[in-house]
N, C-alpha and C positions, 0 to 999 in steps of 0.2 A: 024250405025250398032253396033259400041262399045255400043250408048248407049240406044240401045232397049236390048242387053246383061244384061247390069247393073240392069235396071227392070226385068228382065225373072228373071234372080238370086236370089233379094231382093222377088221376086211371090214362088221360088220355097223354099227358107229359114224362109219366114213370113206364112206358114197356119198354122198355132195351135189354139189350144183353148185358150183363153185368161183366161180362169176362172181356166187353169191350175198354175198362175202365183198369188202367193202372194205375197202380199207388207209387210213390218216392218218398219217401217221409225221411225227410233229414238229422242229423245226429242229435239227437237230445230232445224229438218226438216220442211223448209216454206215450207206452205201448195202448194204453185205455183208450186213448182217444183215436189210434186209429184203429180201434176193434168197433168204436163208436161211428168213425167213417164207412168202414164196411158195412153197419147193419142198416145207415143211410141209405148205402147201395141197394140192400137188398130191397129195402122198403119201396123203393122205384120200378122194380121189378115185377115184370107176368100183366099186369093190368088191362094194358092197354090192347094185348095181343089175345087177350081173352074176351074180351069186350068189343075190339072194333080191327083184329084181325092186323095191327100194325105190325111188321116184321124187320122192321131195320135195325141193325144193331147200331150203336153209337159208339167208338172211341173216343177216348179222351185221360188223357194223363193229369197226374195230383200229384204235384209237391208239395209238400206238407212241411212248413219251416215251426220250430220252437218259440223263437226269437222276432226280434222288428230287425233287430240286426241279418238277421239269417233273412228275410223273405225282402228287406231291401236289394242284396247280394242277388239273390237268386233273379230277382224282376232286371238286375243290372244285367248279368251275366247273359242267362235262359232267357229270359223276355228281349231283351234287347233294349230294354227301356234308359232315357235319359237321365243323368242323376236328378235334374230336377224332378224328372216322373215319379220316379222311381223312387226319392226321398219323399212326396207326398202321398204317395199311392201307400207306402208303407206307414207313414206315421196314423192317415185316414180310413183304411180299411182294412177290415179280414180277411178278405180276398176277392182275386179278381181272375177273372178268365180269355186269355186269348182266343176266341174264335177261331180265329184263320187257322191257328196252330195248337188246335183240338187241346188245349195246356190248361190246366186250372193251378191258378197261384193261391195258398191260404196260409195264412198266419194265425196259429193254434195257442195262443199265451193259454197257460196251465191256468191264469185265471181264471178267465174267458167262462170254462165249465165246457163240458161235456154236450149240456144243451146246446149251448152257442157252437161246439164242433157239428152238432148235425146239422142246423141252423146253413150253417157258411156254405158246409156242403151242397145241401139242397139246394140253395142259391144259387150258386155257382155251376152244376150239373143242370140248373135249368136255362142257363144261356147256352150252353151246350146244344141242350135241346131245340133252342131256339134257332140257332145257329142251324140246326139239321133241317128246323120246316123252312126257314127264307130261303135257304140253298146259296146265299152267297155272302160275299164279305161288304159288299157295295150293299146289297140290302138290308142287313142286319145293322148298318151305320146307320142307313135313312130311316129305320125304324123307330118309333115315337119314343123316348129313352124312358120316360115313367112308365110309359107301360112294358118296357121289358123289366126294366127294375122291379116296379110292381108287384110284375106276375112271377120274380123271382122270391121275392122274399113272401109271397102268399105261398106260393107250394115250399118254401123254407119254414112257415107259421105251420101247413099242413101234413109234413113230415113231424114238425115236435109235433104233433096232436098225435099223431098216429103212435108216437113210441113213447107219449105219456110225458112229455115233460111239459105240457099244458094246453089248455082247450083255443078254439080257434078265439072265440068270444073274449077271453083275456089278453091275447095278441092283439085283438083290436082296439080295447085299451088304452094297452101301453103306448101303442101307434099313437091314440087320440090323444092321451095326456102329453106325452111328446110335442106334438105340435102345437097345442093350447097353450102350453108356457113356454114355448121357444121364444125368446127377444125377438127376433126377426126372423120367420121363416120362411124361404124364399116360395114366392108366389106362384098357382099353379100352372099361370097360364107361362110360364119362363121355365116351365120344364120338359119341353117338347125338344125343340131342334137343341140340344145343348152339346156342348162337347163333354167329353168325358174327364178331362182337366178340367174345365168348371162346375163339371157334377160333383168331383172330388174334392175343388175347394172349397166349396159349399157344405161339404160333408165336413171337411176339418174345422171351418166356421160355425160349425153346429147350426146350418141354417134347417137342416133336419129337411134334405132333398129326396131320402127313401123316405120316410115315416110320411111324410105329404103325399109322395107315388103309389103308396102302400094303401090312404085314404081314398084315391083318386082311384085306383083299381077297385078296389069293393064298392065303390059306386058306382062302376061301369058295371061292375057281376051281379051286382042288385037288380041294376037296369033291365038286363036281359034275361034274369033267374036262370031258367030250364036251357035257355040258347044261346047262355054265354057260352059255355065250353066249345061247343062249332065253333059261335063267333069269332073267338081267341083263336082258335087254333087257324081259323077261315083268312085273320088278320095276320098273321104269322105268314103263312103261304101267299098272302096276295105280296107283302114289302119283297118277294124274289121277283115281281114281276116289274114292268115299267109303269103302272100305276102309280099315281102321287099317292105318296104319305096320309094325304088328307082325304082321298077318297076310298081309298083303302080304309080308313076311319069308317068312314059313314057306309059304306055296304055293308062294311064290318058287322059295325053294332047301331045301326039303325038312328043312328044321332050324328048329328055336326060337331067339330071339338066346338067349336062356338058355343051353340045351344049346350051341348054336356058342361063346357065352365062357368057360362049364365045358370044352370041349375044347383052345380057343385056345392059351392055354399049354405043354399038349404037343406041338401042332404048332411054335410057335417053338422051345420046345429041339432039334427035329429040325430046324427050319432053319439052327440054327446051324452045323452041320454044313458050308452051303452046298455052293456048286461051286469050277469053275476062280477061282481070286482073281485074278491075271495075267493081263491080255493085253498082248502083243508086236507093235506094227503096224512090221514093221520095215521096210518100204517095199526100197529098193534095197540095203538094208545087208545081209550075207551074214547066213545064217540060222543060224550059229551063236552070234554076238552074242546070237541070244532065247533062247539054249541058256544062257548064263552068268548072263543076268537072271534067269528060273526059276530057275535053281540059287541064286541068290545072294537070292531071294524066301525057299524052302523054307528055306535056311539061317537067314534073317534071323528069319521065323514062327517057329523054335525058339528062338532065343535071346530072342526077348520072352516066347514062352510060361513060358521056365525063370526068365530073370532078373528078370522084371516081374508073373510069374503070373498074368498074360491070355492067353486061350484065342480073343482076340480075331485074326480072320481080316480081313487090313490086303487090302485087294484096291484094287489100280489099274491105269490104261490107259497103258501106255509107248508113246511112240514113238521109235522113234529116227531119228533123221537121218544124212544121211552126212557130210554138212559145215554149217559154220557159216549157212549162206548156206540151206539148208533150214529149219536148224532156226528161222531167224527167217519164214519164210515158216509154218512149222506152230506158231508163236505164235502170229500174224495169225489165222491158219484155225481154230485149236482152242482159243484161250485169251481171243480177239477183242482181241491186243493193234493196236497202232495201229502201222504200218510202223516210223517213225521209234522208237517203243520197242523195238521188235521187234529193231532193229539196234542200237541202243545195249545192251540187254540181252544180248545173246551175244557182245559183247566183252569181258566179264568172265564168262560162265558159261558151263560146260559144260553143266550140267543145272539145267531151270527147273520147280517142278510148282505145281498149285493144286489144291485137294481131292484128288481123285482119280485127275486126270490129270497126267504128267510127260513133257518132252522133253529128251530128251539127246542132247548132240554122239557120234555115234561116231568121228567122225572123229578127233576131239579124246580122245575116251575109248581110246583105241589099243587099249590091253591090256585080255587079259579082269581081272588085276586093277583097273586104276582102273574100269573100267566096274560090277565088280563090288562095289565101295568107294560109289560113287554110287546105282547102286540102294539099298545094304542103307541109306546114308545117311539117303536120300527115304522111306523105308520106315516106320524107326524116327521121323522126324520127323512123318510121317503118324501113325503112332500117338501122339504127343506129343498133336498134335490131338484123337484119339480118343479117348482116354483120360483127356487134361488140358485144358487150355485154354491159347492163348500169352499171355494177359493175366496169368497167375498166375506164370509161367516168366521169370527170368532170359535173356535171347540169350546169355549166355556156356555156362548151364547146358544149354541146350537143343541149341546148334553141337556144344555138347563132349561131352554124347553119344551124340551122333546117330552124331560121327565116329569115337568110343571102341567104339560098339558096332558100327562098320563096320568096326574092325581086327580085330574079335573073329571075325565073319565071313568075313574074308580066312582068319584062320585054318584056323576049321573047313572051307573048302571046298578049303584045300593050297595057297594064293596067296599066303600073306605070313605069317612068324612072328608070335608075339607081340613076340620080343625083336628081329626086326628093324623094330616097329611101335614099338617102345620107344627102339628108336634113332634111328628117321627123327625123333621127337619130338625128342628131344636135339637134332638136327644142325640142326633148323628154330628152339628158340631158342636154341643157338650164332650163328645166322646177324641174329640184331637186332645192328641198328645201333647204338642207342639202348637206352635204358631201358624195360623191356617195361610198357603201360600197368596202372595196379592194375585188375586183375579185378574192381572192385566197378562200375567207369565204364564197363563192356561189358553195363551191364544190359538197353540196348534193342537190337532189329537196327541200326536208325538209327547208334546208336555202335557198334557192332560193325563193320556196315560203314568206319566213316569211320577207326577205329584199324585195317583192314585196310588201309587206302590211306595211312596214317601211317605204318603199323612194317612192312608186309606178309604179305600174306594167311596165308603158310606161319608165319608169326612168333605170328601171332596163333591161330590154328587150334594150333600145336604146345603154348603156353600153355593154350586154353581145355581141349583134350584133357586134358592132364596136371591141370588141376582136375577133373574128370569123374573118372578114372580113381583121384589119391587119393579122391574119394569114395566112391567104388565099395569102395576097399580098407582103407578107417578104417571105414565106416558100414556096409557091406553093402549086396547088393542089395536085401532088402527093405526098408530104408527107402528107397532109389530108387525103389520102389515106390510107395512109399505118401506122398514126393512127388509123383511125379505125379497119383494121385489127388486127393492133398490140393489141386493147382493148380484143376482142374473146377471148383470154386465159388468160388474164393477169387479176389481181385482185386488182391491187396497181397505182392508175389512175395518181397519179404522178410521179411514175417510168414510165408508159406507155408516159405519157406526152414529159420528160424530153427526153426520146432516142427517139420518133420521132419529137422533135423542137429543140434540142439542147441545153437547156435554163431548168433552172427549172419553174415549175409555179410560184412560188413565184416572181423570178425576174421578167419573161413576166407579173405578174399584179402590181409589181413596175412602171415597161414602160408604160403601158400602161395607170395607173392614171396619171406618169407625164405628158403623150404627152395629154391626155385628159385637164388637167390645162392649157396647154401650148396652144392648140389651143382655149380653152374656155376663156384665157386672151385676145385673140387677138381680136376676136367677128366677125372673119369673115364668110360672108354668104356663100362660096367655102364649098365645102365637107371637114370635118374633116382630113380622112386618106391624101388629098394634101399637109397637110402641114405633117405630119408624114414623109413622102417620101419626101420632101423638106428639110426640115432641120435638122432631127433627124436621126442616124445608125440606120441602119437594125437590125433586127433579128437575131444571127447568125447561 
């Protein structure tokens, strides 16, 4: 029911004219992404005039900047905006739309991906739209700001649905894990009358003021199933009139903002629940490859819930490729990297992700063990995110458990021992050339990476694990835990470090190269950490 709603909605908000909508795309806008804003357009198109006979065309112009440098300029210049504005509005968002002045502003970083160009779009074309039912600039101000926000970024959830770059159910998600682990995020009942300067400071404080609005609308479309879409649209038209704000609400959708944020609450604990977390677009790769990724997700999901005591539901969109030469083409297309990266980046990885999305070589991932090693990887590293923040985090800390807690998964799913997890370690720093780098100098990716193309990947990787794993086994998982929390706010990854192990980093990668010499003298074939716990103190 919710989600025949979700459609009606996205039918009754997409019928316009499309030839009412120009484009400006400024100098060093790839040409992809605006073929990508076009097919946004078209996707709005015909619905609504088929269905319920609406005929007004909408104008509205899109500047399209490359840069934060470019769409700062453009909001000083075109918008008229204050540098203050204007320096926050650019560093905070993708874009944003003047009303009054039919203008949509978007900021397209090649990162970003393709997805997130339709994304912004949709957004953004739906204040537009909103902008057309209130009929004025006074009303569209006094109108409830989460619920335009809201109902902008749901028909931005149900445009990517529609052009495939993923289901409404994992939008929702991401939404909820978002606010589950935000530090502080601002409360629902403070996001009504708000100005739009403090919507966007909130937003650059990552107090996560859509992703809360976004939660707050699907509980209002719940509410009313089959009669939200009137309602919405019933709500929209009444903010043109002299009606309060707050009765406008309640004809609307048949509840008080009151009563609706006394309920709110136990609607979100019930969404936590979600749906499917996983999707598999395995394109020409056999389809039991997404039979091992699932298994190796479920497995992964229990072992943070047990060892990390988050009940947090890590939900992402895989794709897998069959060869090398794919996987840099679904860079390009799903990640908006740039050919020439595209290719240099898949000669050293098999698997690439960003937020929520990951690609991975199958070709290259042969076995369902390594493939299964990768996921649960990308998983636990995803939740690093979610849970902590990488500004607070060590890269050695972070590699090493990402990979420590992916042999723990081989385990449970019957692919790979512990002790033969323990030995691959061994055999990887048996195999340095050289003198293995101190663990304190692998604190950024930056150097992590470039001591991987020093001493070698497997050398370095065999090191960072076996610090992960004594910690694991001196400290406990819960304070791994309550690292990673403690990361979320903190900014200073060895003060973070030091108050949840007790130890500075410095000393624990003293320790740790000794006992690594100390077992590497002896040459026995027993798992390293045996003898760390045999004859060497603890941790304190």
């Amino acid at each position: 029911m919710v989600r025949r709603t979700l459609f009606f909605l996205l039918a009754c908000l997409s019928s316009w004219a499309q030839a009412g909508v120009t484009m400006k795309p400024m100098d060093g806008v790839a040409p992809a992404l605006v073929v990508e804003l076009r097919r946004t357009i078209e996707a709005f198109g015909g619905i609504l005039k088929q269905e319920f006979g609406f005929t007004e065309d909408i104008d509205a112009r899109v500047v399209v900047c490359p840069t934060e440098a470019c769409y700062y300029e453009v909001l000083r210049k075109d918008g008229g905006y204050s540098h203050e504005r204007a320096e926050l509005t650019a560093r905070a968002t993708g874009g944003v739309t003047g009303v009054a002045r039919n203008t949509i502003y978007i900021k397209l970083l090649s990162p970003t991906g393709l997805s997130r160009a339709r994304f912004v779009m949709a957004h953004e074309l739906t204040h537009i739209v909103q902008g057309k039912l209130i009929g004025s600039a006074a009303g569209m101000e006094r109108a409830n700001r989460w619920i335009k926000e809201g109902m902008a970024d749901w028909v931005g959830a149900l445009v990517a649905n529609r052009l495939g770059d993923q289901s409404f159910a994992k939008w929702q998600l991401d939404r909820i894990n978002s606010v589950r682990m935000a530090s502080n995020p601002v409360a629902p009942q403070d996001l009504g009358e708000v100005s739009f300067m403090q919507w966007t400071t909130w937003t650059d404080q990552r107090r996560q003021p859509y992703e809360m609005a976004d939660l707050m609308f699907m509980a209002l479309a719940e509410k009313k199933e089959a009669e939200f879409p009137a309602a919405m649209m019933g709500y929209m038209r009444c903010m043109g009139t002299f009606s309060r704000e707050s009765t406008c609400f309640r004809d609307s959708f048949g509840v008080t903002q009151r009563d609706f944020h006394r309920e709110f609450p136990e609607w979100l604990q019930r969404a936590y629940a979600g749906g499917k977390a996983v999707e598999v677009v395995a394109g020409r790769v056999a389809a039991d490859k997404a039979a091992v990724i699932e298994a190796a997700h479920a497995q992964t999901q229990r072992l943070l819930s047990e060892h990390l005591g988050e009940g947090l539901t890590i939900s992402m969109r895989i794709f897998l490729a069959e060869d090398s030469e794919e996987m840099a083409q679904l860079l390009v297309r799903e990640l908006g990297y740039t050919v020439a990266d595209a290719e240099r980046s898949v000669r050293g990885s098999t698997s690439i992700w960003q937020g929520s999305v990951a690609i991975l070589d199958a070709g290259r991932l042969s076995t369902d063990e390594r493939l299964a090693a990768s996921t649960a990887s990308l998983l636990v590293g995803r939740h690093l995110q979610l849970a902590g923040n990488s500004r607070g985090q060590f890269a050695w800390m972070a590699f090493g458990l990402r990979e420590y807690m992916a042999s723990l998964c081989l385990e449970t799913m019957g692919l790979r021992s512990s002790a033969a997890s323990q030995q691959l370690r061994q055999e990887q720093l048996r195999a340095a050339k050289r003198a293995l780098p101190a663990l304190v100098t692998l604190a950024t990716t930056d150097a992590y990476r470039q001591a991987q193309r020093e001493h070698g990947a497997a050398v370095v990787l065999g090191q960072v694990v076996s610090a992960a794993e004594l910690l694991v086994q001196k400290s406990g998982w819960a304070r791994i835990a309550e690292w990673v929390r403690a990361t979320k706010t903190a900014a200073d990854p060895g003060e973070v470090f030091a108050s949840s192990f007790g130890l500075s980093a410095e000393r624990f990668s003293e320790q740790l190269a000794e006992r690594l010499r100390v077992a590497d003298s002896w040459h026995y074939r027993a798992p390293v950490l045996s003898h760390f716990n045999a004859f060497t103190p603890g941790i304190p």
